[in-house]
C-alpha positions in Angstrom: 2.4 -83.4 58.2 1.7 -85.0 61.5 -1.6 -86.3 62.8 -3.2 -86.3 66.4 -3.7 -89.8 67.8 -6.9 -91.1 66.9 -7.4 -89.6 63.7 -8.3 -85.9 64.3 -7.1 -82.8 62.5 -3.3 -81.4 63.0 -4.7 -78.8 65.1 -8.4 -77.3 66.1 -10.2 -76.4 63.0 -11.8 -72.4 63.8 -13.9 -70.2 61.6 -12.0 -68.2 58.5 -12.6 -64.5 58.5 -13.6 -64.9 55.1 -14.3 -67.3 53.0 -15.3 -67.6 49.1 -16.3 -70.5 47.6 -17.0 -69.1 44.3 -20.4 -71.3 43.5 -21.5 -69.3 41.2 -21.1 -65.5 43.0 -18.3 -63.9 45.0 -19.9 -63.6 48.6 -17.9 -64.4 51.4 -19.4 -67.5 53.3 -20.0 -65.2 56.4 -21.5 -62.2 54.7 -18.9 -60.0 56.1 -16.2 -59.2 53.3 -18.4 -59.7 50.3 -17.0 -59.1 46.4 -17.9 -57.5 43.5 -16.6 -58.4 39.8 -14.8 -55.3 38.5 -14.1 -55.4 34.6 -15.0 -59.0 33.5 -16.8 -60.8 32.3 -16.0 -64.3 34.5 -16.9 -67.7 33.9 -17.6 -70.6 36.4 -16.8 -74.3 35.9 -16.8 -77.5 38.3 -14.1 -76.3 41.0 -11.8 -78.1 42.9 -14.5 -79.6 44.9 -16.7 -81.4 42.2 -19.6 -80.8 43.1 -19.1 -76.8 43.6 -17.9 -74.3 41.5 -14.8 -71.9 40.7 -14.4 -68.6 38.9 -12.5 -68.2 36.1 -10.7 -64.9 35.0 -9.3 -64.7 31.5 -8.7 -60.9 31.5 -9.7 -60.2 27.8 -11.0 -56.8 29.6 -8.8 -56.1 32.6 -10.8 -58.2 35.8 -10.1 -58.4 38.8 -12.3 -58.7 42.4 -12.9 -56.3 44.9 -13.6 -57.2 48.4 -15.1 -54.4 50.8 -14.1 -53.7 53.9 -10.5 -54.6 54.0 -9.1 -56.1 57.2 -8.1 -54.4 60.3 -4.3 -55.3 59.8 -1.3 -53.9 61.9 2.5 -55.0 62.1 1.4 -57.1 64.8 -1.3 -59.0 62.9 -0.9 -62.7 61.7 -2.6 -63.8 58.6 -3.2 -67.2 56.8 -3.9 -66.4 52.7 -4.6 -70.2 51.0 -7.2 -71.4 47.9 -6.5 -73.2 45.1 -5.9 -72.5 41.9 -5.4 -73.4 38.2 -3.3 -71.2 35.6 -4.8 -71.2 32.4 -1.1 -69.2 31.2 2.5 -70.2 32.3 4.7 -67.2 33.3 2.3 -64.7 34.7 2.6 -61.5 36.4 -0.5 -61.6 38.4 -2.1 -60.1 42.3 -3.7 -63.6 43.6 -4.6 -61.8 46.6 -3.6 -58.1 48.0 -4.4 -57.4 51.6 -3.2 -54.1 51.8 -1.4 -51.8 49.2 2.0 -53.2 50.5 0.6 -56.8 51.5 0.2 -58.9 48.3 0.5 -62.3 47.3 2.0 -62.4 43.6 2.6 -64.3 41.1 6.0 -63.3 39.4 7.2 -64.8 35.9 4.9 -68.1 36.7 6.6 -68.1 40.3 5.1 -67.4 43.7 5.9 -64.5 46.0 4.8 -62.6 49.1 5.4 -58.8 49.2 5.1 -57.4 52.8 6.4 -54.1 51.5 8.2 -52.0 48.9 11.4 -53.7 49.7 10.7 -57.0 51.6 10.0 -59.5 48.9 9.8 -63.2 49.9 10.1 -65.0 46.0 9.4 -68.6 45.6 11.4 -71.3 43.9 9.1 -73.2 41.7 7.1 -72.5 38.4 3.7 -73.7 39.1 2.1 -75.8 35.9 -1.1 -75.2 33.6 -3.9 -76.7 33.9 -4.2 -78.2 37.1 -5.5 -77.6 40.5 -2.9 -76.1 42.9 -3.2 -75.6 46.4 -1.5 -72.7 47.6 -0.8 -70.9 51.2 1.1 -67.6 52.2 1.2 -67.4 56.4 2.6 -64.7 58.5 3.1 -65.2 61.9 3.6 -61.8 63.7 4.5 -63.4 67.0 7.7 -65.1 65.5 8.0 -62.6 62.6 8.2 -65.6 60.1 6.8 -65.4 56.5 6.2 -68.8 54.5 4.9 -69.8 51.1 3.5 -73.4 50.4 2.7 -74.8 47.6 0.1 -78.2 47.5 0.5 -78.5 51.3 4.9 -78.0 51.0 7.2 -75.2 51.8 8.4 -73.5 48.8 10.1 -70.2 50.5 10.3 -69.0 54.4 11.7 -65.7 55.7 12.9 -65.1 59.3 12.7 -61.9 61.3 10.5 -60.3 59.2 8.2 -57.2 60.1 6.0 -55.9 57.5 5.0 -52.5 56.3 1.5 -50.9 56.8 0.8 -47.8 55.4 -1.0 -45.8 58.0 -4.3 -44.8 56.0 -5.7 -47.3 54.5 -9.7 -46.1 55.2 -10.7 -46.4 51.2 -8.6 -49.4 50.4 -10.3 -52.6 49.3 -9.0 -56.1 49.4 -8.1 -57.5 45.8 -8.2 -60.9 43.9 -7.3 -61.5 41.2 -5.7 -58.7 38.9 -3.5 -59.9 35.8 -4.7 -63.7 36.9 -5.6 -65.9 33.7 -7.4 -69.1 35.4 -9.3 -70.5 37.7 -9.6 -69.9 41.8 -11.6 -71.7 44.1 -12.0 -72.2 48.2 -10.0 -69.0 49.1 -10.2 -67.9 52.4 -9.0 -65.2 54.8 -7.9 -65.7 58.3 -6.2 -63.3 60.5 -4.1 -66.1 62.6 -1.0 -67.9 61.7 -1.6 -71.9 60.0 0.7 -74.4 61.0 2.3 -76.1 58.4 0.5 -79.7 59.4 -2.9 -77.7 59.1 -1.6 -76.0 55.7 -0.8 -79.7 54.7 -4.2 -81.3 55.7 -5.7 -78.6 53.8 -4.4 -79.1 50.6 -4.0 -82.4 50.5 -6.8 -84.4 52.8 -9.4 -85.3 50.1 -12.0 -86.7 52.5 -11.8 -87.5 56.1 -14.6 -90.2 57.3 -14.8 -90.8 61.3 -17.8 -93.4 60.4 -19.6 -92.5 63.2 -23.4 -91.7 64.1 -23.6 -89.1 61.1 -21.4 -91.4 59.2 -22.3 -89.7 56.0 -20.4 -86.8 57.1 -17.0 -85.8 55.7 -14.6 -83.8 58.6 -12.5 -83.1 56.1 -11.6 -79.7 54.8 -13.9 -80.4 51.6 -17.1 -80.9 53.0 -17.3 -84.2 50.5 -20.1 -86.1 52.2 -21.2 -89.3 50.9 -24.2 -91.5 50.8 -25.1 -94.9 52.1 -27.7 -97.5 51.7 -28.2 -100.9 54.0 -25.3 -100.5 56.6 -25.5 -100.7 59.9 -23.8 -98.6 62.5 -22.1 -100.2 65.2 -19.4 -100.2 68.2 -16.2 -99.8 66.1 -12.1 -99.4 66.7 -13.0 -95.6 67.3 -16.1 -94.8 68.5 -18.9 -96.2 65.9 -18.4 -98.2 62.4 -20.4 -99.4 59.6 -21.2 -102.8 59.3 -21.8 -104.6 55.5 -23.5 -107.4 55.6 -25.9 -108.0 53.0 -25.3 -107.8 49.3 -26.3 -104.2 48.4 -25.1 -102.8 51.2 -23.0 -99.5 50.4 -21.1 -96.5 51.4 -20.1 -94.3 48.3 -18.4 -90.5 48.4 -18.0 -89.0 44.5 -16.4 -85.7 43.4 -12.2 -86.2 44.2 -10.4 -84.0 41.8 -7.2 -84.4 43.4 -7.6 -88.3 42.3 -8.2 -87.7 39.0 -5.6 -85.9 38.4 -2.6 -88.2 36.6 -0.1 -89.3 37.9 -0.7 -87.4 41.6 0.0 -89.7 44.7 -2.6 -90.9 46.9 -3.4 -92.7 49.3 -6.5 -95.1 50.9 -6.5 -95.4 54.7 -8.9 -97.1 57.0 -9.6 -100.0 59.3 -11.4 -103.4 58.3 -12.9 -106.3 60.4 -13.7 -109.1 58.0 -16.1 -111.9 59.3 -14.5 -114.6 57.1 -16.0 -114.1 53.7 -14.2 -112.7 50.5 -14.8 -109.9 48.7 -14.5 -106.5 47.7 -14.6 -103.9 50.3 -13.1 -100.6 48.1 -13.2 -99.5 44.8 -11.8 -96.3 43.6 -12.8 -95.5 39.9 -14.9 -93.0 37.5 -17.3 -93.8 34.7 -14.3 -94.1 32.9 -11.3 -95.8 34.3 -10.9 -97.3 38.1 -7.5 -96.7 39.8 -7.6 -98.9 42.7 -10.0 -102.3 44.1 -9.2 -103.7 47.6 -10.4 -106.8 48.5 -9.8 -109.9 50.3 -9.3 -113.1 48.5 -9.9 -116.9 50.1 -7.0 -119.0 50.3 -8.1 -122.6 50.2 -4.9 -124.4 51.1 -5.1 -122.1 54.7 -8.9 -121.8 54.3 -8.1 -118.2 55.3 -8.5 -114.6 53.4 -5.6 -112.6 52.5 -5.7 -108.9 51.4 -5.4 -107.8 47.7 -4.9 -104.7 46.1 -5.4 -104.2 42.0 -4.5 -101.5 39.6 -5.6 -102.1 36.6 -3.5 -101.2 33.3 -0.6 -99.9 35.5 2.6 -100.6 34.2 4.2 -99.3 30.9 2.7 -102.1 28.6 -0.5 -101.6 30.1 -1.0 -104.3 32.5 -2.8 -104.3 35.8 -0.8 -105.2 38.7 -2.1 -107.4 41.6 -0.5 -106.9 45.0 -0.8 -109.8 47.9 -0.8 -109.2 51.5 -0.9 -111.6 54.3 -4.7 -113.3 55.7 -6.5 -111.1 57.7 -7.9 -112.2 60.7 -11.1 -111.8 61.9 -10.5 -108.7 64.2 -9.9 -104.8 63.9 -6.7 -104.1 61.2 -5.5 -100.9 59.8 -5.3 -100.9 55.6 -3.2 -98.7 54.0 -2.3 -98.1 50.2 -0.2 -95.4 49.0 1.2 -94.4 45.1 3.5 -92.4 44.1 5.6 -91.8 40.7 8.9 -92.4 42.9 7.8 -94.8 45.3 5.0 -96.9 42.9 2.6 -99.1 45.2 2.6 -99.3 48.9 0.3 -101.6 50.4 0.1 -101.9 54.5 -1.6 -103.7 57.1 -1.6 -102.6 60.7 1.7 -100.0 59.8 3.9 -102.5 58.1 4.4 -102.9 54.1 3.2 -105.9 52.9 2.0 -105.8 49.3 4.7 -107.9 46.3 4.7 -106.3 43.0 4.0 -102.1 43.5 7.2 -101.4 42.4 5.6 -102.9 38.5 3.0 -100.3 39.2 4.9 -97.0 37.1 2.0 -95.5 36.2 -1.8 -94.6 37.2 -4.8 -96.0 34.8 -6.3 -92.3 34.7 -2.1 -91.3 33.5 -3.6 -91.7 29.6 -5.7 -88.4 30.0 -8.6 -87.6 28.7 -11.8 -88.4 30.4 -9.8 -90.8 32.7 -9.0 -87.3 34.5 -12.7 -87.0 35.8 -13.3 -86.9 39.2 -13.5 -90.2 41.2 -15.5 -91.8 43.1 -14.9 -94.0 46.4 -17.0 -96.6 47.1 -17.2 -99.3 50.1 -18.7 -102.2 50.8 -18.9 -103.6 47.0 -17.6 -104.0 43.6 -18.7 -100.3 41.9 -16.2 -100.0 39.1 -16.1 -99.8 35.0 -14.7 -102.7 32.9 -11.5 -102.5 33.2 -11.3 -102.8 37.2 -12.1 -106.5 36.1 -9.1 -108.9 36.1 -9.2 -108.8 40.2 -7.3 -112.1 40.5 -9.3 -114.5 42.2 -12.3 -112.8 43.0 -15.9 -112.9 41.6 -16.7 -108.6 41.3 -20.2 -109.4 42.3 -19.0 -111.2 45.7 -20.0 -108.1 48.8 -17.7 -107.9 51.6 -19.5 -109.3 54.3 -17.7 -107.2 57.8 -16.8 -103.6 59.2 -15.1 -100.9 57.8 -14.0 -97.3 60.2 -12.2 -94.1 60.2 -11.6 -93.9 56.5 -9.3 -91.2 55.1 -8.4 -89.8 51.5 -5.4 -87.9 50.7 -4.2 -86.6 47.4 -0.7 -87.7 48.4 1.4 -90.3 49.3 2.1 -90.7 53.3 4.8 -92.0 54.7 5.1 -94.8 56.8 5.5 -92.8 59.9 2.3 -91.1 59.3 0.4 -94.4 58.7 1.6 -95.8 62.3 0.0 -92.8 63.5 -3.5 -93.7 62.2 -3.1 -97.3 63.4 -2.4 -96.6 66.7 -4.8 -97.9 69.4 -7.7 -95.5 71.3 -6.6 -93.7 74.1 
């Protein structure tokens, strides 16, 4: 995925055609292409954004959802299908989503495909898992007759010169969620235009996007996450406004990330800090039950200075945390980065470079043991806001507040690549 300077989306963000959110009913957001339950029953649980819901089909009686009127589509219409979603069964045979009677997207043996006719299957290459949330996307771009099917914000299959068939009566047919499916589907929408892959990508895997400006609560993310804040103060920051910390209970906190509760899934933390020559804690990622990451800048005495730190607790093998150190930070604007990822362990950067000793110890995620460690996280700045075991921060008293500026923080539930990050820390145009 690539990013426009200056931390907006991959491309302009416009209205769905439809969109469910499944909190608790099957409306469509706009009111236009509502559903209706037929068969069931269906459940609802906390959905891939915590704080919302998802439906659950099980099909004990045959269930699928119907969505009245269809959409107007011709051979020369683009679509965008994309949602997330969590098998409850491995190898299904299952509609996720049927358009028209010859436009579906399938599951097949466990595997995704896109049918744009009797004979013009596109299959996928790769058995999606149990149990966890999934993002994926099925585009058709009419203009350059190109079907694609992505998986969590990746290409899994494309096919080139591609027209599909439309049957040339379709007055009484219905759109379809849904049939054969044994899980869980949540944010699902609709869109008769063609996704780019980068939007595809920030889709499925920007958790949170936070400009930190005059709404600064606001996430312009796809999630809609938005956080709260106590005792800040906005001011002139490295784009636009920023939040300055500067007494002790200062705060800026967003909860509900699935995607970083998940084990074992890369992430990454990116945003710009001014420090005003104080240490402390200025980011803490962590549930009631376990804390994945703690950022903060420690003093060296010797240079009477403060260097960056980042800490995972209990991530290597044996169970220990791992303490990465980065260089002082001065007391001006400088881009923060820290990645993970099972292949690539612990990445920590300041202004685009790597800089952090020790994340290749880091093999595993503290929320990797399971359990209740797989709750959604929270991200909080400003201060310490972490269980026990975030303690161990080497050199740093947890109750010590940053005392500085923090802007344009981002979330993603994956690991960016060093390219990417010199993107975000380039300078305002």
């Amino acid at each position: 995925m690539s990013f426009n300077v200056n931390g907006s989306v991959p491309d302009p963000v416009s209205i769905a055609d439809a969109f469910y959110a499944f909190d608790n009913n099957t409306l469509d957001l706009y009111f236009r292409h509502n559903g209706e339950v037929i068969g069931g029953p269906v459940s609802f649980i906390q959905g891939y954004v915590a704080y919302e819901q998802a439906i659950g089909l099980q099909q004990n009686v045959a269930t699928k959802i119907q969505i009245q009127p269809d959409f107007n589509l011709t051979i020369d219409t683009s679509f965008t299908v994309e949602g997330f979603f969590m098998l409850s069964k491995t190898q299904l045979y299952a509609i996720l989503v049927q358009l028209t009677p010859t436009i579906t997207m399938n599951l097949t043996n466990g595997v995704l495909s896109l049918s744009l006719g009797s004979n013009i299957i596109i299959p996928g290459t790769l058995p999606i898992s149990t149990d966890q949330w999934h993002h994926f996307g099925f585009v058709y771009d009419a203009i350059q007759q190109i079907a694609r099917i992505y998986i969590d914000g990746t290409i899994d299959a494309t096919r080139t010169s591609v027209k599909p068939e439309i049957v040339s009566d379709n007055d009484n047919s219905s759109v379809i969620v849904g049939a054969g499916f044994y899980g869980y589907i949540d944010q699902l929408s609709i869109k008769l235009q063609a996704k780019t892959s980068a939007a595809i990508s920030w889709d499925a895997t920007t958790a949170a996007y936070y400009p930190l400006d005059v709404l600064y609560t606001l996430d312009k993310g796809p999630n809609g996450i938005n956080a709260t804040a106590s005792n800040i103060i906005p001011i002139y920051g490295w784009l636009y406004n920023a939040l300055n910390f500067n007494v002790s209970d200062s705060y800026f906190q967003a909860s509900g990330f699935t995607a970083l509760g998940k084990p074992g899934r890369a992430f990454t933390i990116a945003l710009w800090v001014r420090t005003e020559g104080q240490s402390g804690i200025f980011l803490t990622v962590a549930n009631s039950y376990t804390c994945l990451l703690v950022l903060g800048l420690q003093n060296d005495t010797t240079t009477d200075s403060n260097r960056i730190i980042a800490y995972l607790p209990n991530a290597t093998a044996s169970g220990d945390g791992v303490s990465m150190f980065g260089p002082k930070m001065p007391s001006v604007w400088v881009h923060v980065a820290f990645t993970w990822s099972f292949g690539n362990r612990a990445q920590l950067y300041t202004s685009a470079y790597s800089v952090g000793s020790n994340g290749n110890e880091a093999s595993t995620l503290n929320n990797a043991r399971g359990g209740n460690n797989s709750s959604p996280i929270t991200v909080t700045l400003g201060h310490y806001n972490g269980t026990a075991n975030c303690q161990g921060f080497e050199g740093i008293d947890s109750s010590e507040h940053f005392v500085g500026s923090l802007d344009e923080l981002y979330i993603f539930g994956r690991e960016l690549q060093q390219s990417e990050i010199q993107v975000l820390a380039l300078p305002p145009t």
